[in-house]
MARDRENPA-479819 format. One record per residue (C-alpha): residue in one letter; x, z, y; residue number from 1. Coordinates in steps of 0.2 Angstrom, whole numbers, plus 5000, padded with zeros to 4 digits. Layout:
LOKOL,type,px,pz,py,seq
LOKOL,A,X,Z,Y,NUM
...
% end
This chain:
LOKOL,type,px,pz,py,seq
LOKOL,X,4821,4873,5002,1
LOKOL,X,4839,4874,5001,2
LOKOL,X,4847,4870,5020,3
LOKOL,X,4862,4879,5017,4
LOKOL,X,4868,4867,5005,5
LOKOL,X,4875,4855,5019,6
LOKOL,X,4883,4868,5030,7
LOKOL,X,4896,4876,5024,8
LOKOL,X,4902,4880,5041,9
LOKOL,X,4909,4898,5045,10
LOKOL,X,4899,4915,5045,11
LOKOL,X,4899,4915,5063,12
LOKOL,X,4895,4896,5065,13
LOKOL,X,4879,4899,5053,14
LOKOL,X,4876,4915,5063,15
LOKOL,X,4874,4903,5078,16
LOKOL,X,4864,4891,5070,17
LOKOL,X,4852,4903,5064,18
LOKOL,X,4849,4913,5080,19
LOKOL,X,4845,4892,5086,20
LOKOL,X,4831,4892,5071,21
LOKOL,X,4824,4909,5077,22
LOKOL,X,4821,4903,5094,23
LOKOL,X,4813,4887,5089,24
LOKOL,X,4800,4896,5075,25
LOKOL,X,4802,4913,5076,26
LOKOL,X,4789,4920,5064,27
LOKOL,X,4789,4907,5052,28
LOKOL,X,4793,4908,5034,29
LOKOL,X,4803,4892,5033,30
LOKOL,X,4815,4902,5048,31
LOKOL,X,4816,4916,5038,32
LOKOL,X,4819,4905,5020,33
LOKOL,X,4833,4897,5031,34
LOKOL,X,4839,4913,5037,35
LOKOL,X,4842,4918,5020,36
LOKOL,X,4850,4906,5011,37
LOKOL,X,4861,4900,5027,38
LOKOL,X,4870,4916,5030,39
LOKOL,X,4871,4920,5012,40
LOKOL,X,4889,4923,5007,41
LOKOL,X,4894,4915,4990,42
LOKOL,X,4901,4926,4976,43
LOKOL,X,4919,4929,4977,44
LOKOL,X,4926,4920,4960,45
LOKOL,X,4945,4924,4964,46
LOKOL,X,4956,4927,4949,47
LOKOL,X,4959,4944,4956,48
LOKOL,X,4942,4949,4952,49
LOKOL,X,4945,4945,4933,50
LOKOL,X,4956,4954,4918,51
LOKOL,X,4970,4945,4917,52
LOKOL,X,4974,4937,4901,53
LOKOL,X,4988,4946,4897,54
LOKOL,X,4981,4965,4903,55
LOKOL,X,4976,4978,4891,56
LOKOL,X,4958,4981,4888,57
LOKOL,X,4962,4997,4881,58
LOKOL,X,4973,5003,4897,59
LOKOL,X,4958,4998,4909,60
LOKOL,X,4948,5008,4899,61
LOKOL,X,4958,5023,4899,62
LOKOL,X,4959,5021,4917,63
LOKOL,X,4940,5020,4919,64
LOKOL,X,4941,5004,4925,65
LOKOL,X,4932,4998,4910,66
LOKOL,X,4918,5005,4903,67
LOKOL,X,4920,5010,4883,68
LOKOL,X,4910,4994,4880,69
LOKOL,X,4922,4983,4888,70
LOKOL,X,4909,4981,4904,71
LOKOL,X,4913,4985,4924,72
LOKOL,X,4904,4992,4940,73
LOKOL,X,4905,4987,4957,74
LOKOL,X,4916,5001,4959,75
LOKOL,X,4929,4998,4945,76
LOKOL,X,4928,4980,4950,77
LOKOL,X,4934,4985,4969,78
LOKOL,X,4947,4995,4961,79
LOKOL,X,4953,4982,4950,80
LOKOL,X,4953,4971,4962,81
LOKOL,X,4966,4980,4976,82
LOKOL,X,4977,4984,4962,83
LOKOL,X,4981,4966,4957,84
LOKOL,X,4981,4960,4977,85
LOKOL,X,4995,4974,4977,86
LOKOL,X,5002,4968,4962,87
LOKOL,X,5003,4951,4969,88
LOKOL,X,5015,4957,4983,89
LOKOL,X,5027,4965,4971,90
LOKOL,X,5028,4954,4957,91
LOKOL,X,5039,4943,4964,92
LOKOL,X,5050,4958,4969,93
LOKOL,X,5051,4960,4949,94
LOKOL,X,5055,4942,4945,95
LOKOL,X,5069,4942,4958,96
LOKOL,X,5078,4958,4952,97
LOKOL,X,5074,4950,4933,98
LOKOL,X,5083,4935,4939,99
LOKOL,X,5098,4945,4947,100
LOKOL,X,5100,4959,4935,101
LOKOL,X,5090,4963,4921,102
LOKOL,X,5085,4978,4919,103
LOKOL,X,5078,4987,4931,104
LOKOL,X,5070,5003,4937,105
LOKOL,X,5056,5008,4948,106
LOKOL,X,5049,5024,4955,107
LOKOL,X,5031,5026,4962,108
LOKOL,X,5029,5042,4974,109
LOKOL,X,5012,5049,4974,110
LOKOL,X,5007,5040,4957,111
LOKOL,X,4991,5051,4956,112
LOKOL,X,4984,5044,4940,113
LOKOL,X,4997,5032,4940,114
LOKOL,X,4985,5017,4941,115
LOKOL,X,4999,5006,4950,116
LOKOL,X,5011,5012,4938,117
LOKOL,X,5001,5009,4922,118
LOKOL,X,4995,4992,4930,119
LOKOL,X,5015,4985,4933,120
LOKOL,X,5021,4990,4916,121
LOKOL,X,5007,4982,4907,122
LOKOL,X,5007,4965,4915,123
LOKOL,X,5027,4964,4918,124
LOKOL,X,5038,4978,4911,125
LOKOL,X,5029,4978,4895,126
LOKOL,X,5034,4960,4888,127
LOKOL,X,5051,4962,4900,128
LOKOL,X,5057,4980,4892,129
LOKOL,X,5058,4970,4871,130
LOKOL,X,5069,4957,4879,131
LOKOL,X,5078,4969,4889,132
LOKOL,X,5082,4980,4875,133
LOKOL,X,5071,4995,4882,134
LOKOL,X,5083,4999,4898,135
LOKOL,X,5070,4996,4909,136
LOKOL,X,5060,5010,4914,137
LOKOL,X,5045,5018,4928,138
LOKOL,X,5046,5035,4936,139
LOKOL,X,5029,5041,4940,140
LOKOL,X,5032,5058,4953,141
LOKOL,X,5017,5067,4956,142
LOKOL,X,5013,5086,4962,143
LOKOL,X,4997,5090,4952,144
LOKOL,X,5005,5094,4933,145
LOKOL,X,4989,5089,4926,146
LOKOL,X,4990,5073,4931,147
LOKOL,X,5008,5073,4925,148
LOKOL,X,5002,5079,4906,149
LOKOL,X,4988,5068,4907,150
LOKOL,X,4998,5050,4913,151
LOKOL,X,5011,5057,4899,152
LOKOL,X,5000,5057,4884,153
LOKOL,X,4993,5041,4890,154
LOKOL,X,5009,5032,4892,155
LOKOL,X,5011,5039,4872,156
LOKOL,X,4993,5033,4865,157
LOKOL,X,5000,5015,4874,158
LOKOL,X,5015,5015,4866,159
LOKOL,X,5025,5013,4885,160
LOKOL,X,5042,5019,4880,161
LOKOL,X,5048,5017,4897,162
LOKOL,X,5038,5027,4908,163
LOKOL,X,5041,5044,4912,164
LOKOL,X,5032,5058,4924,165
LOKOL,X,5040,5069,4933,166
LOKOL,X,5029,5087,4942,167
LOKOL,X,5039,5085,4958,168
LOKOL,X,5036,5084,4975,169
LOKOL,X,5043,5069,4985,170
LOKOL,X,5055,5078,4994,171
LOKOL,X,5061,5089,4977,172
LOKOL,X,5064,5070,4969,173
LOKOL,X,5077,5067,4982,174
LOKOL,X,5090,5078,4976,175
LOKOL,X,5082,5079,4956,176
LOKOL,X,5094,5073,4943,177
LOKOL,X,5081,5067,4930,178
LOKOL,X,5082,5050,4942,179
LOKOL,X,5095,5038,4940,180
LOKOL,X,5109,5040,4954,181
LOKOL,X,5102,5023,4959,182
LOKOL,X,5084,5014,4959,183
LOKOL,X,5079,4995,4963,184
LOKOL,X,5060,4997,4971,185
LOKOL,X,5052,5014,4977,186
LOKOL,X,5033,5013,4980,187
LOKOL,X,5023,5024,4988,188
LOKOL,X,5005,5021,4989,189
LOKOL,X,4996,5033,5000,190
LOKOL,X,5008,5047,5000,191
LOKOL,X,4999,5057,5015,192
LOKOL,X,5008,5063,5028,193
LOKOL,X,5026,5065,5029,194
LOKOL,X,5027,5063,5010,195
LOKOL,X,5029,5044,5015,196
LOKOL,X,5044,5048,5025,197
LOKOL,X,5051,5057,5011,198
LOKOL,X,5049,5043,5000,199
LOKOL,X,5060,5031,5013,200
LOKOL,X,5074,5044,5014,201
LOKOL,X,5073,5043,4994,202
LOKOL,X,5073,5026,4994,203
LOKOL,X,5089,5023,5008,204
LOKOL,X,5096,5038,4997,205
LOKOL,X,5095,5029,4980,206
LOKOL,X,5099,5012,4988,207
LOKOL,X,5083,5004,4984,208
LOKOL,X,5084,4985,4985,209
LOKOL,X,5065,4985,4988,210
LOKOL,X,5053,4998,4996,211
LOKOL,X,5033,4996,4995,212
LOKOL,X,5023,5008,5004,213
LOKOL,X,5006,5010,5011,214
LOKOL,X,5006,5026,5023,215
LOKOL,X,4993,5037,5023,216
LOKOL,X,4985,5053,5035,217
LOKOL,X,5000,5051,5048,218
LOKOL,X,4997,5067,5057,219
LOKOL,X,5015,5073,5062,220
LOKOL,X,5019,5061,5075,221
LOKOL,X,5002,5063,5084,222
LOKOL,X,5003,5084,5085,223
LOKOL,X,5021,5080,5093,224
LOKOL,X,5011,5069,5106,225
LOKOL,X,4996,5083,5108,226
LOKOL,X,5011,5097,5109,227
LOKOL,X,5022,5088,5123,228
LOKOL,X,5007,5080,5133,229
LOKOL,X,5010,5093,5146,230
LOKOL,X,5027,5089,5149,231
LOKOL,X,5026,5069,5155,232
LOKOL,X,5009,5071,5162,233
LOKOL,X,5018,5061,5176,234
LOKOL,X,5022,5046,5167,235
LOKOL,X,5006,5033,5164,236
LOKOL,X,5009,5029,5148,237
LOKOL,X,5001,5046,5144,238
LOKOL,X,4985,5037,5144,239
LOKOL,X,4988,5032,5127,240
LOKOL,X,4987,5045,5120,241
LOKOL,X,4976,5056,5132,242
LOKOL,X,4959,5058,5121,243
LOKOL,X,4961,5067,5107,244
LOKOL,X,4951,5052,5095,245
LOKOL,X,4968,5041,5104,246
LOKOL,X,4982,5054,5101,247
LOKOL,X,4977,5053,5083,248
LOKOL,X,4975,5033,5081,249
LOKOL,X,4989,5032,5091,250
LOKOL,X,5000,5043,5084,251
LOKOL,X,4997,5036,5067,252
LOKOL,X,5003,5016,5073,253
LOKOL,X,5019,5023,5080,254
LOKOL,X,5023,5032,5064,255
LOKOL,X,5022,5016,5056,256
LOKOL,X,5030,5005,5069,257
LOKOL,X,5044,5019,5071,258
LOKOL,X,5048,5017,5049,259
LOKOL,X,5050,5000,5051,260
LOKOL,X,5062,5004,5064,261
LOKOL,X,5069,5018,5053,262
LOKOL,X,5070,5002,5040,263
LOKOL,X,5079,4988,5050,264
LOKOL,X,5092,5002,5057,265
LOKOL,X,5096,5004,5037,266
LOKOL,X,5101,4985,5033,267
LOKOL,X,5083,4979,5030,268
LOKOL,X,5070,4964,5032,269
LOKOL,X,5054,4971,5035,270
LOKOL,X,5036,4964,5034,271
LOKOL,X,5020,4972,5036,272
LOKOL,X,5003,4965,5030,273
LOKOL,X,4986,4970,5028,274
LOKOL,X,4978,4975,5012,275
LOKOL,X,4965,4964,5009,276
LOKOL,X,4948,4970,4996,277
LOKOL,X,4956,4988,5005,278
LOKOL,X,4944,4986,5020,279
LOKOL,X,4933,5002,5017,280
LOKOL,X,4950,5012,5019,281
LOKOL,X,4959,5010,5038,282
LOKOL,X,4973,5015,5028,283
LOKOL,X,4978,4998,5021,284
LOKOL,X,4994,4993,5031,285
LOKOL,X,5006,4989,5020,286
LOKOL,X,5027,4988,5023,287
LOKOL,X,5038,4980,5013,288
LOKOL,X,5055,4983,5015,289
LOKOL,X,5069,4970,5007,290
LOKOL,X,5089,4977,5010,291
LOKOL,X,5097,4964,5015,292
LOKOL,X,5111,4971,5024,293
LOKOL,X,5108,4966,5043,294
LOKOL,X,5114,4973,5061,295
LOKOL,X,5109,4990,5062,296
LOKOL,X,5113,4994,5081,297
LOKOL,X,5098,4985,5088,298
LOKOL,X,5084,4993,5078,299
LOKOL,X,5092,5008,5080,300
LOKOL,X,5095,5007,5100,301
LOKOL,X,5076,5002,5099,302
LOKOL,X,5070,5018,5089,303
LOKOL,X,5079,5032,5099,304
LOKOL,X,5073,5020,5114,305
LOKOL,X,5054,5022,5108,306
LOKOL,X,5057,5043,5102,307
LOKOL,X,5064,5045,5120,308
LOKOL,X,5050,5034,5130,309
LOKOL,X,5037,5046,5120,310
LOKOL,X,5046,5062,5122,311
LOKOL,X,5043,5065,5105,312
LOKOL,X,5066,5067,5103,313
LOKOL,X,5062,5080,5091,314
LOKOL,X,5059,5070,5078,315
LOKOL,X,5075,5060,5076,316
LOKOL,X,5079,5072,5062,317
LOKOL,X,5064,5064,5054,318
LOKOL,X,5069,5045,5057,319
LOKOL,X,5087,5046,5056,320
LOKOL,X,5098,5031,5058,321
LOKOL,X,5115,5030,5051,322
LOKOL,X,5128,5039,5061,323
% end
């Protein structure tokens, strides 16, 4: 028996209509036949899940994304998956400084293994860099030197001229002159902590046009909360952030909501999206930041608004506005 095949209404709808079957012949096998096939969710056949004809096989297997036999896990297929969604939002960014301007250069903070980094130059900067006569170019910045030698000899089996990796620290990258005195999009996937910040005051110093960043383990913001609870015990909104489990949840949406202020008070248009195929992680908000030149005043009214409201005035230093 097949009922599904005539509904295709949503999860929730066939939830419904099963707990409706249960009650009318709850221990039969035809309920439980039903059951299964009604509330069975098809396989995903998005693109997103496939190689992509253009993507190296060899890459993917360097990456362990692949196995050596060309095969993939439920794993690697997950992990293949959230790169390309990400890739999807910052392709266009690409075309459009193509379009404008050529060549252009790109820094990803945090790189890690430089999955995102490896991924970008293999499906656009690749067949980009020949036309472009090689001017284009990825900075991969990344603490642990391993990681650094490893991506390195990678890049060199690949034959990616126009990748480079640098053993720094975000905030070290600020001020390093092995980076251009400009760079068109900074990413930052999962830089925990204040590293995130870091890599927006990198970005607004190197005048990025675009700024891709998915924040992770926001903790600063929350211990200036907890530390100054004392002080406005009197003021209700407290309550927020009052249990320890809300301090910490809290603290990390208002680290995010204050960046994108921090953004918009810097002359940009800001969007923030969820990650999809991210789901197991709650860190999977991503912002994307466009410079488009706009008013400043009013973001910027509205973030020392928000830092004074919340008593947290001390870390202006950290989400500074333009004088």
């Amino acid at each position: 028996m097949h009922f599904s095949h005539g509904f295709r209404g949503s999860l929730g709808e066939r939830v419904a209509l099963w707990v409706n079957w249960q009650q009318l012949f709850p221990f039969s096998v035809i309920c439980r036949t039903f059951a299964l096939q009604l509330l069975a969710v098809p396989t995903m056949s998005s693109k997103t899940h496939e190689i992509r004809p253009n993507q190296s096989v060899e890459l993917l297997k360097e990456l362990h994304i692949l196995t050596r036999d060309g095969k993939m896990n439920q794993d690697s297929r997950r992990k293949l998956k959230q790169v390309y969604h990400l890739f999807q939002f910052i392709e266009p960014l690409l075309k459009d400084l193509k379009d404008q301007q050529g060549a252009l250069t790109l820094v990803d903070h945090g790189a890690g293994k430089s999955y995102l980094g490896f991924i970008l130059y293999d499906l656009f900067f690749k067949e980009f860099q020949s036309a472009a006569g090689g001017a284009s170019h990825i900075y991969g910045i990344e603490t642990r030197e391993d990681l650094v030698t490893k991506s390195e000899e990678l890049a060199v089996r690949l034959g990616f001229t126009g990748m480079s990796f640098l053993n720094l620290s975000v905030a070290e990258s600020i001020s390093s002159t092995r980076l251009p005195a400009q760079i068109d999009i900074v990413t930052a996937l999962h830089a925990c902590n204040t590293a995130t910040d870091d890599a927006i005051r990198f970005a607004l110093d190197k005048r990025a046009k675009y700024i891709v960043v998915v924040p992770c383990c926001q903790a600063e913001v929350a211990g200036v909360l907890r530390q100054n609870k004392g002080k406005s015990l009197g003021n209700a909104l407290t309550e927020i952030w009052r249990h320890p489990l809300h301090t910490r949840e809290f603290g990390s949406q208002i680290t995010n909501v204050l960046r994108c202020l921090q953004l918009e008070a810097h002359g940009y248009q800001v969007s923030v999206t969820e990650l999809v195929g991210w789901e197991h992680s709650m860190k999977n908000e991503l912002i994307i930041a466009q410079y488009k030149n706009l008013p400043r005043r009013r973001p910027a009214e509205r973030l020392n608004e928000v830092m004074d409201t919340l008593g947290i005035q001390e870390l202006k230093e950290r989400f500074f506005v333009e004088a």
